[in-house]
mmCIF file as Biopython writes it, N, C-alpha, C and O atoms, coordinates in Angstrom:
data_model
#
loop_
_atom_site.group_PDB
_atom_site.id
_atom_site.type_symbol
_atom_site.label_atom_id
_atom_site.label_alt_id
_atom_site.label_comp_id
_atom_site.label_asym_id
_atom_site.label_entity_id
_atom_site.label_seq_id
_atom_site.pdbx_PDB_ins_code
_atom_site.Cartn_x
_atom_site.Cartn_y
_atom_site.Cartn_z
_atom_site.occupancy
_atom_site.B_iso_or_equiv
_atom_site.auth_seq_id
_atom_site.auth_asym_id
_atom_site.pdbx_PDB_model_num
ATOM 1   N N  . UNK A ? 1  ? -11.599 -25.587 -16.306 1.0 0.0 1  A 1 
ATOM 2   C CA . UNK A ? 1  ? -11.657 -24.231 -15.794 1.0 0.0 1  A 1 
ATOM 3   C C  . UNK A ? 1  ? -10.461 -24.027 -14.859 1.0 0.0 1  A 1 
ATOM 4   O O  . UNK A ? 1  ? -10.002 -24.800 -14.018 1.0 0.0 1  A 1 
ATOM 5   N N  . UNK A ? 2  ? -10.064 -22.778 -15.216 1.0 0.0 2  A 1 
ATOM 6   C CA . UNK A ? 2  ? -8.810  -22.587 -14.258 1.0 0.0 2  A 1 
ATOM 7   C C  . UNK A ? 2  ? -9.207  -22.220 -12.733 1.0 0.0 2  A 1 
ATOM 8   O O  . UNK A ? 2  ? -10.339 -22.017 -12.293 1.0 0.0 2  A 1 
ATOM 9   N N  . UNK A ? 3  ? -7.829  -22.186 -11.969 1.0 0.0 3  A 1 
ATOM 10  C CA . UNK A ? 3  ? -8.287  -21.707 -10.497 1.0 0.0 3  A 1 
ATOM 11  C C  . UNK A ? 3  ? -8.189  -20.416 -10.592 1.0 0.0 3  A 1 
ATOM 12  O O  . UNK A ? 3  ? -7.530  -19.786 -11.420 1.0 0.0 3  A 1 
ATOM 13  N N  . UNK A ? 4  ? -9.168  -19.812 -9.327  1.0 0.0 4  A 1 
ATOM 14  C CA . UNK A ? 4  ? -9.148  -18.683 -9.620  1.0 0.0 4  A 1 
ATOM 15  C C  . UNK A ? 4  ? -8.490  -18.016 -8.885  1.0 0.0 4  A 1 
ATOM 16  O O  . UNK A ? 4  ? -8.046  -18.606 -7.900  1.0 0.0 4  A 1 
ATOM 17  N N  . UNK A ? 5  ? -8.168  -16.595 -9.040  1.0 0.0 5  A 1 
ATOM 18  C CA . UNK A ? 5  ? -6.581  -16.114 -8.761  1.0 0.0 5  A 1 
ATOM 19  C C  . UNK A ? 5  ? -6.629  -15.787 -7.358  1.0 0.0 5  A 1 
ATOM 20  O O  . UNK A ? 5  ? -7.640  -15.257 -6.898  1.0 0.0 5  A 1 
ATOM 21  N N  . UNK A ? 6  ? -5.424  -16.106 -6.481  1.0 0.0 6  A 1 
ATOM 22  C CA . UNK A ? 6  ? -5.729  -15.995 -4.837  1.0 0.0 6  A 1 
ATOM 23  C C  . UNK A ? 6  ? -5.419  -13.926 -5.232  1.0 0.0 6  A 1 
ATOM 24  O O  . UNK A ? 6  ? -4.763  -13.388 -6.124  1.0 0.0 6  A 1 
ATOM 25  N N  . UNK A ? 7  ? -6.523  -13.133 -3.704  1.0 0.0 7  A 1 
ATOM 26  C CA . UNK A ? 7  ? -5.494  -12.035 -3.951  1.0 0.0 7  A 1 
ATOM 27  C C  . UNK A ? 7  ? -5.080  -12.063 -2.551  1.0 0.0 7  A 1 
ATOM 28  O O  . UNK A ? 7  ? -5.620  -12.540 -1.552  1.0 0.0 7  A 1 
ATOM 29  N N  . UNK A ? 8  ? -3.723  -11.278 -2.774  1.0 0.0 8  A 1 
ATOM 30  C CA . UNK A ? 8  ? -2.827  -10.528 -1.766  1.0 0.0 8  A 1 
ATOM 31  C C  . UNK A ? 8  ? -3.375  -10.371 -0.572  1.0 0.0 8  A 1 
ATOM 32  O O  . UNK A ? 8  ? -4.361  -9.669  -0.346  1.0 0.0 8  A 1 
ATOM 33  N N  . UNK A ? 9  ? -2.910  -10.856 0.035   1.0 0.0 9  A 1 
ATOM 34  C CA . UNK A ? 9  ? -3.350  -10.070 1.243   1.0 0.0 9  A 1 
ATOM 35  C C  . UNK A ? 9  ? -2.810  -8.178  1.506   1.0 0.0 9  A 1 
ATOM 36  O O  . UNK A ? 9  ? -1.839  -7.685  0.933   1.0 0.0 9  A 1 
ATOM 37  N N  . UNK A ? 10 ? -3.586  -7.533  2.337   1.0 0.0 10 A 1 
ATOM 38  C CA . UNK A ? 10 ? -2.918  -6.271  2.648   1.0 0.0 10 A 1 
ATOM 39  C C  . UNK A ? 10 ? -2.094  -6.093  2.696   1.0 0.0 10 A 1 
ATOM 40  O O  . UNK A ? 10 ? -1.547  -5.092  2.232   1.0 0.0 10 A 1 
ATOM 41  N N  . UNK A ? 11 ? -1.295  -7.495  3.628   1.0 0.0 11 A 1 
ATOM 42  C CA . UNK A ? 11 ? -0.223  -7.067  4.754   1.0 0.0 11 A 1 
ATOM 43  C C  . UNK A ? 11 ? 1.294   -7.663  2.971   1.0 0.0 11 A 1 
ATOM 44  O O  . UNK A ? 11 ? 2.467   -7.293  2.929   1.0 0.0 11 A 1 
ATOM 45  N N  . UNK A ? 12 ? 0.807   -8.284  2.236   1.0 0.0 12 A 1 
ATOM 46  C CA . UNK A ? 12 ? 1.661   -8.509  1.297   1.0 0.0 12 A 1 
ATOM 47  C C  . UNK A ? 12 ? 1.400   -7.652  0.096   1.0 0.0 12 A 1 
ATOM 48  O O  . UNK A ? 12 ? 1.968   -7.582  -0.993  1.0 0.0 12 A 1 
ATOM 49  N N  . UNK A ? 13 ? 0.526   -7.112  0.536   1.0 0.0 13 A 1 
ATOM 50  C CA . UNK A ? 13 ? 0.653   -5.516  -0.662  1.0 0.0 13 A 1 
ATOM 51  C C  . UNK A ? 13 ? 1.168   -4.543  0.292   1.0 0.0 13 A 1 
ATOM 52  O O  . UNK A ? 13 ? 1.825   -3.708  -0.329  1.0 0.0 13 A 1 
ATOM 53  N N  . UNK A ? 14 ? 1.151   -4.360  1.237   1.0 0.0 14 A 1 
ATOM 54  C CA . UNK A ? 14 ? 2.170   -3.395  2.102   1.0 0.0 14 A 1 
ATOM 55  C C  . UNK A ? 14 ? 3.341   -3.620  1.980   1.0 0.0 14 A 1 
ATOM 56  O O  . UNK A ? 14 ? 3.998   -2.579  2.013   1.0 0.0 14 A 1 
ATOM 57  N N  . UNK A ? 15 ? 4.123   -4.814  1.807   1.0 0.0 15 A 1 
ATOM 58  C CA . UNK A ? 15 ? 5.253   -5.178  1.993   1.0 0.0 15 A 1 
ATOM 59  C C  . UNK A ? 15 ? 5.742   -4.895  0.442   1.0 0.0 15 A 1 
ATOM 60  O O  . UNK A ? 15 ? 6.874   -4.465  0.221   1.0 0.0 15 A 1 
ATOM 61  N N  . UNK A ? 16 ? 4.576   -5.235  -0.865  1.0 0.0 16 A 1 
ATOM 62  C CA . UNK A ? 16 ? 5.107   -4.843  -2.167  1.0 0.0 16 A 1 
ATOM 63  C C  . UNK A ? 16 ? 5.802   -3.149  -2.294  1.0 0.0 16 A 1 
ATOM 64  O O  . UNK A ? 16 ? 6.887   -2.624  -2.542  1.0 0.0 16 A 1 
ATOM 65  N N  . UNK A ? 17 ? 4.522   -2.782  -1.979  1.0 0.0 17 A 1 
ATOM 66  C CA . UNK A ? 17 ? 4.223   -1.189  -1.950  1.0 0.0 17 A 1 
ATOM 67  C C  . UNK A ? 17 ? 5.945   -0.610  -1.321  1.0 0.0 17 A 1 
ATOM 68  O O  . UNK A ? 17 ? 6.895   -0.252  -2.017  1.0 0.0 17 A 1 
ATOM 69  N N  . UNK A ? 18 ? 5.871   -0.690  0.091   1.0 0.0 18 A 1 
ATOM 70  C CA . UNK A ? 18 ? 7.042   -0.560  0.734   1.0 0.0 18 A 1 
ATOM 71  C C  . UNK A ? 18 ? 8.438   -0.617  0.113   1.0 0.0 18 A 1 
ATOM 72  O O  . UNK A ? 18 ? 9.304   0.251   0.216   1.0 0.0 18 A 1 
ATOM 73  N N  . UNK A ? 19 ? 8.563   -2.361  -0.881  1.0 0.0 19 A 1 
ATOM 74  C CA . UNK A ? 19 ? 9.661   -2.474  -1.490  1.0 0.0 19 A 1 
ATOM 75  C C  . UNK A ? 19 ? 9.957   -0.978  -2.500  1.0 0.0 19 A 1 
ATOM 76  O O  . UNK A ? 19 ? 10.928  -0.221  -2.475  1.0 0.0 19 A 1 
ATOM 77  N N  . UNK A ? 20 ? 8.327   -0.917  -3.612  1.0 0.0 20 A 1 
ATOM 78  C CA . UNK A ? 20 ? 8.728   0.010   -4.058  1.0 0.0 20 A 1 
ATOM 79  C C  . UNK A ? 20 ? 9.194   1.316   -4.021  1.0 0.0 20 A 1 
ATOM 80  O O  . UNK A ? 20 ? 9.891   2.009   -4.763  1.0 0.0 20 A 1 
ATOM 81  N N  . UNK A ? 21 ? 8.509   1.498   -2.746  1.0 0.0 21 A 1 
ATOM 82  C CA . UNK A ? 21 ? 8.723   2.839   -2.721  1.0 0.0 21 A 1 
ATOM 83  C C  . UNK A ? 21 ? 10.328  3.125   -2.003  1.0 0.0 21 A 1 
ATOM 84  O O  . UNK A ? 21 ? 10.889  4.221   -1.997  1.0 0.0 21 A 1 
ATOM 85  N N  . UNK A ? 22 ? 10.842  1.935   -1.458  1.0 0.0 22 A 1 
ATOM 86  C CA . UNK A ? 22 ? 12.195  2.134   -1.022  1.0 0.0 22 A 1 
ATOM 87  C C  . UNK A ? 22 ? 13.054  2.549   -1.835  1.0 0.0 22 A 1 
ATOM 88  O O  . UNK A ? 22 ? 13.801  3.513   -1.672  1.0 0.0 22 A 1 
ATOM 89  N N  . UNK A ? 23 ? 12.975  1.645   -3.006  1.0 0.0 23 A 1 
ATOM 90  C CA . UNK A ? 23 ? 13.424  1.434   -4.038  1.0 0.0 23 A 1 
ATOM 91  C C  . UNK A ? 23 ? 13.866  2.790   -5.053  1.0 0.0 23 A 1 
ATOM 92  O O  . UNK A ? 23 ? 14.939  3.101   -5.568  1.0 0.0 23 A 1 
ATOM 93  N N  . UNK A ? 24 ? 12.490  3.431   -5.071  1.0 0.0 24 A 1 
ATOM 94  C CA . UNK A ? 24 ? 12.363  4.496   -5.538  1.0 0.0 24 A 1 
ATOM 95  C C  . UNK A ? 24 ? 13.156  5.985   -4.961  1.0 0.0 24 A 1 
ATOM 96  O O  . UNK A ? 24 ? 13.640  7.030   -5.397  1.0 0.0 24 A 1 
ATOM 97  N N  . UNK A ? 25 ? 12.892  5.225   -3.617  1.0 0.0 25 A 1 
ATOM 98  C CA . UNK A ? 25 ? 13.365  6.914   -2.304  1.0 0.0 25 A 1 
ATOM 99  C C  . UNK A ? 25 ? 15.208  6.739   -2.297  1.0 0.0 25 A 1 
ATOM 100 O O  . UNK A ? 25 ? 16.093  7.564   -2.075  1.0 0.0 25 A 1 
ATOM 101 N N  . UNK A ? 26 ? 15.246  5.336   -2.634  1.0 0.0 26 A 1 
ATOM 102 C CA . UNK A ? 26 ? 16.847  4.886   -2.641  1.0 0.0 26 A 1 
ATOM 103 C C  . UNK A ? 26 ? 17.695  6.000   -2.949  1.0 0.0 26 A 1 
ATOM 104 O O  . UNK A ? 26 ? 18.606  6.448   -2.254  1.0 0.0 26 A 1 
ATOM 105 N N  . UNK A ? 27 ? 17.176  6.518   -4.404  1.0 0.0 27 A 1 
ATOM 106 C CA . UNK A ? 27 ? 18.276  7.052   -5.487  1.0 0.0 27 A 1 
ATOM 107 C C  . UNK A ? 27 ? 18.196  8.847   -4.804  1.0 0.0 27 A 1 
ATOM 108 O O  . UNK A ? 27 ? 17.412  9.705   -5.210  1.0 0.0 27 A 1 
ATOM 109 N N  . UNK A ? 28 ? 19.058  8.996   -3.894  1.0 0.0 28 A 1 
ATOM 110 C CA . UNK A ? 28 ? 18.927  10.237  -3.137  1.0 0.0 28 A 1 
ATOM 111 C C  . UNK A ? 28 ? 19.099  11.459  -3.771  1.0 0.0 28 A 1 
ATOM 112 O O  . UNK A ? 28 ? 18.753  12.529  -3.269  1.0 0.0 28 A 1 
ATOM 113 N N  . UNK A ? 29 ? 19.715  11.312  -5.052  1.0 0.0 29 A 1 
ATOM 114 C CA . UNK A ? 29 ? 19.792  12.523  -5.658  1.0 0.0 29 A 1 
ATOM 115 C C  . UNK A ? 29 ? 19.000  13.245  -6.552  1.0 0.0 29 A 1 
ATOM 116 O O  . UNK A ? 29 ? 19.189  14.377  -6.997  1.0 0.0 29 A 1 
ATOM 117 N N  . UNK A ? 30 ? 17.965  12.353  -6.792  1.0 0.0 30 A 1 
ATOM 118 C CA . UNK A ? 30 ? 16.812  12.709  -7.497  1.0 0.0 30 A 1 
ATOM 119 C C  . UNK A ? 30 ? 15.607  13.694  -6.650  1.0 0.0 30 A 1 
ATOM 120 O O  . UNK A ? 30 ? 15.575  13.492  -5.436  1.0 0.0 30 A 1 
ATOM 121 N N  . UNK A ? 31 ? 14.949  14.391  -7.018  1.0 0.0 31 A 1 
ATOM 122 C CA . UNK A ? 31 ? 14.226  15.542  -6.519  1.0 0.0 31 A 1 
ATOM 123 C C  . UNK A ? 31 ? 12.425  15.360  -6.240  1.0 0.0 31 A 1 
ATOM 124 O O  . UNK A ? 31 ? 11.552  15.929  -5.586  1.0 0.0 31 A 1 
ATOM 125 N N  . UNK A ? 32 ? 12.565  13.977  -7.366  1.0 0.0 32 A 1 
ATOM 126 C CA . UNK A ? 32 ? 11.366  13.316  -7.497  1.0 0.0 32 A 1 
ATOM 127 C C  . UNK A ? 32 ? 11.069  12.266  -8.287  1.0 0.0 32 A 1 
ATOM 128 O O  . UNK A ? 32 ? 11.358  12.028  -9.460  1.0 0.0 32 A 1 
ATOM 129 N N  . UNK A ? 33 ? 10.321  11.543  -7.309  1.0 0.0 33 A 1 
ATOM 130 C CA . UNK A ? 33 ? 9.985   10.731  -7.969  1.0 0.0 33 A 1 
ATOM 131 C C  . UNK A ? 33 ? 8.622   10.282  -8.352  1.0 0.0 33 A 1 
ATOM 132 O O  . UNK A ? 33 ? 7.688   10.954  -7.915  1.0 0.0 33 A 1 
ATOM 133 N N  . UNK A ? 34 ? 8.280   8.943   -9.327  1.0 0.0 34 A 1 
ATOM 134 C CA . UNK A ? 34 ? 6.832   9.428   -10.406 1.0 0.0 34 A 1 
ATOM 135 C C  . UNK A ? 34 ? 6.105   7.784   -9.771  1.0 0.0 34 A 1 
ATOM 136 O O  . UNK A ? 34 ? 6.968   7.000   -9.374  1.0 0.0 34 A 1 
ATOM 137 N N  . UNK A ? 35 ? 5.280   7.505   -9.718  1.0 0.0 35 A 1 
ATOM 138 C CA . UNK A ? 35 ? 5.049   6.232   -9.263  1.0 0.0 35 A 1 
ATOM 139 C C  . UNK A ? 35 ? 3.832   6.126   -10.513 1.0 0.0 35 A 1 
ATOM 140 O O  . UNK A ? 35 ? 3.335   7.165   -10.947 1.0 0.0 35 A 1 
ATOM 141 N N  . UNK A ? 36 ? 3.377   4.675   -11.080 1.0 0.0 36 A 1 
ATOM 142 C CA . UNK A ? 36 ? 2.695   4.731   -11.931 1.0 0.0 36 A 1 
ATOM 143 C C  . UNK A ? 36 ? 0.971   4.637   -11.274 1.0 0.0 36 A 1 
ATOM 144 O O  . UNK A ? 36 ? 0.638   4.592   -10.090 1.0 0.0 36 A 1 
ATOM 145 N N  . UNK A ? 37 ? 0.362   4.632   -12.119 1.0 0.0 37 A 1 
ATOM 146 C CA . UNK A ? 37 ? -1.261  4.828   -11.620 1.0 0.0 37 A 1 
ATOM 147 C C  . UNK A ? 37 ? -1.679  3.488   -10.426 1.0 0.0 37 A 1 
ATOM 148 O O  . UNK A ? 37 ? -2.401  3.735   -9.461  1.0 0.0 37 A 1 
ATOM 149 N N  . UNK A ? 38 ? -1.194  2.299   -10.639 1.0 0.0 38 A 1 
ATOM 150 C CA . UNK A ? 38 ? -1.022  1.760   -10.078 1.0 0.0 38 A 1 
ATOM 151 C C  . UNK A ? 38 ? -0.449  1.532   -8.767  1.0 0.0 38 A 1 
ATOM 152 O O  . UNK A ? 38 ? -0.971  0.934   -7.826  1.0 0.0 38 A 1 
ATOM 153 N N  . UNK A ? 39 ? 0.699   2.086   -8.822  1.0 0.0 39 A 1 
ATOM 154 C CA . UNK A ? 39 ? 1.158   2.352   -7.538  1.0 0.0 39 A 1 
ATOM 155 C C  . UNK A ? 39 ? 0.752   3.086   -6.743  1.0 0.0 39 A 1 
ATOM 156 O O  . UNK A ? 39 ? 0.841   3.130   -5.516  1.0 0.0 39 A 1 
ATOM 157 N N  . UNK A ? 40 ? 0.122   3.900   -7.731  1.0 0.0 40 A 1 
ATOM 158 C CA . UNK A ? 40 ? -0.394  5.334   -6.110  1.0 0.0 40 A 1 
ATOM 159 C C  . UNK A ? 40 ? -1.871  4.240   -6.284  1.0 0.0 40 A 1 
ATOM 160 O O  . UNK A ? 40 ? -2.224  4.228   -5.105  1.0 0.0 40 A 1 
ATOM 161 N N  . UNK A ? 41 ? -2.478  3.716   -6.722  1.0 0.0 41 A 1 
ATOM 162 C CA . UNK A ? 41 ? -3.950  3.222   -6.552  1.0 0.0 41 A 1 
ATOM 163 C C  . UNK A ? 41 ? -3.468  2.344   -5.284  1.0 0.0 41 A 1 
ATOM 164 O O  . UNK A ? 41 ? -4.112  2.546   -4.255  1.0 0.0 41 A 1 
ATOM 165 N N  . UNK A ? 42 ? -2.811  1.748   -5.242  1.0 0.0 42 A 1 
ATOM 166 C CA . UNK A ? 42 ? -2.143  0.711   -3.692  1.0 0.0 42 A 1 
ATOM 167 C C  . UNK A ? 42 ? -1.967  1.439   -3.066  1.0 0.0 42 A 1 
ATOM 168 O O  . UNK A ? 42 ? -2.350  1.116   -1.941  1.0 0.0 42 A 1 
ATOM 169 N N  . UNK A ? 43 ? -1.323  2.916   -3.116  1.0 0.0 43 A 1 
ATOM 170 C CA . UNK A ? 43 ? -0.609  3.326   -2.104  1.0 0.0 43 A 1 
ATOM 171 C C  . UNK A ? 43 ? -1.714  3.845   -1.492  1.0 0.0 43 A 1 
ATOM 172 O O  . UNK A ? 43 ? -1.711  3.852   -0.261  1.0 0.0 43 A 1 
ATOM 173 N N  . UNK A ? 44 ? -2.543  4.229   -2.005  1.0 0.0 44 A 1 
ATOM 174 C CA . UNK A ? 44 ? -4.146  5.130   -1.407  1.0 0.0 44 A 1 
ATOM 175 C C  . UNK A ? 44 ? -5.052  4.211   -0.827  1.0 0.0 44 A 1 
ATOM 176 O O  . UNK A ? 44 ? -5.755  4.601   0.105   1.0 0.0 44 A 1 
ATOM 177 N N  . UNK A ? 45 ? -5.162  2.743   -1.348  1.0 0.0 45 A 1 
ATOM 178 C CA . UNK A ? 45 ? -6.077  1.846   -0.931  1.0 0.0 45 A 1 
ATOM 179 C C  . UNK A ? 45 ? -5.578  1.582   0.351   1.0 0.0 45 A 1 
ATOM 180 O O  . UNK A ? 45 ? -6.281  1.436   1.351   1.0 0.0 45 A 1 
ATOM 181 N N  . UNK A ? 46 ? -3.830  1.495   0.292   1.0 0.0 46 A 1 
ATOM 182 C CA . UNK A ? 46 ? -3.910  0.753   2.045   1.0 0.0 46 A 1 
ATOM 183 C C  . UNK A ? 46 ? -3.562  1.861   2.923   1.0 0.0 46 A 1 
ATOM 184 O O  . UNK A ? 46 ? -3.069  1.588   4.017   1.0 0.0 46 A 1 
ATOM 185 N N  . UNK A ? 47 ? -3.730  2.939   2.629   1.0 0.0 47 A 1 
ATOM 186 C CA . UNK A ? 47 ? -3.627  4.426   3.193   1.0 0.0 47 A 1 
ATOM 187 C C  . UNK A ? 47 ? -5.425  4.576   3.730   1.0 0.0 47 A 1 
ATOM 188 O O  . UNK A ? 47 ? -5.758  5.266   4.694   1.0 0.0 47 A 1 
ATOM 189 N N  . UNK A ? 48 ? -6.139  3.994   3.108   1.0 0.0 48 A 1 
ATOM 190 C CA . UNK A ? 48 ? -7.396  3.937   3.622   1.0 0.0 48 A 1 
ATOM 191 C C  . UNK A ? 48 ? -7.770  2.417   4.466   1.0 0.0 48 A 1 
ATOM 192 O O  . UNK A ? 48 ? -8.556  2.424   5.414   1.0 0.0 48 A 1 
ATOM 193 N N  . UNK A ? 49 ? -7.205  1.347   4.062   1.0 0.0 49 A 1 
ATOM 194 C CA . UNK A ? 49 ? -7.567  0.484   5.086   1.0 0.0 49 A 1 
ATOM 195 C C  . UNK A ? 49 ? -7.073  0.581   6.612   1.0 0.0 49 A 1 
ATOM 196 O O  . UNK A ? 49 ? -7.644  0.133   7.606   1.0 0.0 49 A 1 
ATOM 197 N N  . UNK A ? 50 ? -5.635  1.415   6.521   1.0 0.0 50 A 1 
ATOM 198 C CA . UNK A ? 50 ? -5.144  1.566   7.946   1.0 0.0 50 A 1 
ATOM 199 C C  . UNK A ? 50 ? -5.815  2.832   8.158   1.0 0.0 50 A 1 
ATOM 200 O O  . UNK A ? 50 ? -5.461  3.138   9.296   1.0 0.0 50 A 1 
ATOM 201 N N  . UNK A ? 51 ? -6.568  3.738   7.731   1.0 0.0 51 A 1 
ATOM 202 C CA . UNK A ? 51 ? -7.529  4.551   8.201   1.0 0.0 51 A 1 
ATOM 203 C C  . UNK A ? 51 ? -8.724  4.188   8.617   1.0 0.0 51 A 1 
ATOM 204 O O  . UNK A ? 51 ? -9.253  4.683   9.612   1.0 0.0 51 A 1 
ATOM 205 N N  . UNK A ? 52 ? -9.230  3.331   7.925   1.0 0.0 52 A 1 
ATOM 206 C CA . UNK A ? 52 ? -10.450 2.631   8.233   1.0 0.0 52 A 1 
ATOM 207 C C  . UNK A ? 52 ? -10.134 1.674   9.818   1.0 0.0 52 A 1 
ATOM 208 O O  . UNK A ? 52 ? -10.735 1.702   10.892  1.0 0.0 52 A 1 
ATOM 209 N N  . UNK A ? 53 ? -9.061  0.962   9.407   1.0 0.0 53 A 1 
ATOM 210 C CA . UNK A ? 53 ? -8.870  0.305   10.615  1.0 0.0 53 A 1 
ATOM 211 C C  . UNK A ? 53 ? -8.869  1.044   12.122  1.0 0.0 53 A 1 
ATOM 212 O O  . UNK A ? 53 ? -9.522  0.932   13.159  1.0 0.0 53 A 1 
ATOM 213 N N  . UNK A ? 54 ? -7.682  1.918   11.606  1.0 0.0 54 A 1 
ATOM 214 C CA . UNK A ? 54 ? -7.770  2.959   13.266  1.0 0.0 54 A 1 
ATOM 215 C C  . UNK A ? 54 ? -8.920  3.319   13.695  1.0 0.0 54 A 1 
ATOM 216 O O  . UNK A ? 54 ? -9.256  3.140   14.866  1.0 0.0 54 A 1 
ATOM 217 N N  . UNK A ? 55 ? -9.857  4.005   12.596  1.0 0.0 55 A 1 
ATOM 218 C CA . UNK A ? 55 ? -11.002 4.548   13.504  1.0 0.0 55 A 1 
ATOM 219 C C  . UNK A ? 55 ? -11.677 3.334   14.069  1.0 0.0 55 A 1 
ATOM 220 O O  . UNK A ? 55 ? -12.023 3.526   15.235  1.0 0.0 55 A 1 
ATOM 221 N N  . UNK A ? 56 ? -11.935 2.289   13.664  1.0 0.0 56 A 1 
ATOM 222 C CA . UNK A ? 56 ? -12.860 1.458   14.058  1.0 0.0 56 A 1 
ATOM 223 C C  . UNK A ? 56 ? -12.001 1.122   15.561  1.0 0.0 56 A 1 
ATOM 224 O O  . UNK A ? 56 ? -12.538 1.164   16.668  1.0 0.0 56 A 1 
ATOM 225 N N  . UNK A ? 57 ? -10.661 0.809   15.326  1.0 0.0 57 A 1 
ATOM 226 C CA . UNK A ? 57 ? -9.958  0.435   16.499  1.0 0.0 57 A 1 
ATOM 227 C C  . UNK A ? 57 ? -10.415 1.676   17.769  1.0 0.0 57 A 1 
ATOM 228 O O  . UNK A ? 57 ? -10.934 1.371   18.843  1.0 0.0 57 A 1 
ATOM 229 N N  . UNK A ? 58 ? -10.108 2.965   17.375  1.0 0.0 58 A 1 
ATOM 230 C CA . UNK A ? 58 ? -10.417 4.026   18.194  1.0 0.0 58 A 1 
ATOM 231 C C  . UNK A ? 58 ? -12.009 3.855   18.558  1.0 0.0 58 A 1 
ATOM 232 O O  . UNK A ? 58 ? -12.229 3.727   19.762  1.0 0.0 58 A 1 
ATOM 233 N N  . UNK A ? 59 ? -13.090 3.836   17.736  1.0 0.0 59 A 1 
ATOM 234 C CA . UNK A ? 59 ? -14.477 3.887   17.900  1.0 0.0 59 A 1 
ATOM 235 C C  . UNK A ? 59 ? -14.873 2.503   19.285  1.0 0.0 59 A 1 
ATOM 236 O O  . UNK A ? 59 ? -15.620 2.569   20.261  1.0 0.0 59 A 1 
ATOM 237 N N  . UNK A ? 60 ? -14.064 1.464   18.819  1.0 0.0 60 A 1 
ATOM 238 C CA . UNK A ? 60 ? -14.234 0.162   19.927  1.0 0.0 60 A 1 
ATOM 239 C C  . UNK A ? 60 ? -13.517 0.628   21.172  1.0 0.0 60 A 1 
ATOM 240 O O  . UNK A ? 60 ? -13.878 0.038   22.191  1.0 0.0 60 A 1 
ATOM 241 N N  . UNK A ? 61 ? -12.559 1.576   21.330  1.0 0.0 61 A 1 
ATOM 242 C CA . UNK A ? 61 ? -11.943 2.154   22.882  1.0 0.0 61 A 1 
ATOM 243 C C  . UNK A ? 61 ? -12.992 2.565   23.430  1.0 0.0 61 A 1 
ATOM 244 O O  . UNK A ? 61 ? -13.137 2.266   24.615  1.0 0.0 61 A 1 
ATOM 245 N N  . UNK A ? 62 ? -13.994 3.331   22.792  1.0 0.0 62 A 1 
ATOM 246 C CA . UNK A ? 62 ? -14.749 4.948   23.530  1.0 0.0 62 A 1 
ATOM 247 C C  . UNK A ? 62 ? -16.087 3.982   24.531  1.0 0.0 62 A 1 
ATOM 248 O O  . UNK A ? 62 ? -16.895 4.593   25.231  1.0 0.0 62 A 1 
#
């Protein structure tokens, strides 16, 4: 039986995400750009964990 697959941490899907989207924002003359289903599914997941995170961070201040 094989091992089973490590995943990513956040902070190294942030850093993927990031590459891409640099990557993408690079080419300045373009008007837009298309990211695949995938990419926006990352880009939304850790758009909600650092949402999730803040509030809880904010909720533990009060």
């Amino acid at each position: 039986m094989t091992d089973p697959q490590m995943m990513p941490s956040a902070l190294q899907v942030a850093h993927a995400m990031a590459q891409v989207l640099r990557t993408k924002l690079a080419v300045f003359d373009a008007e837009e750009i298309v990211l695949t289903r995938e990419e926006a599914a990352l880009c939304l997941g850790l758009a909600e964990g650092v949402s999730e995170h803040l509030d809880k961070d904010e909720r533990a201040a009060d």
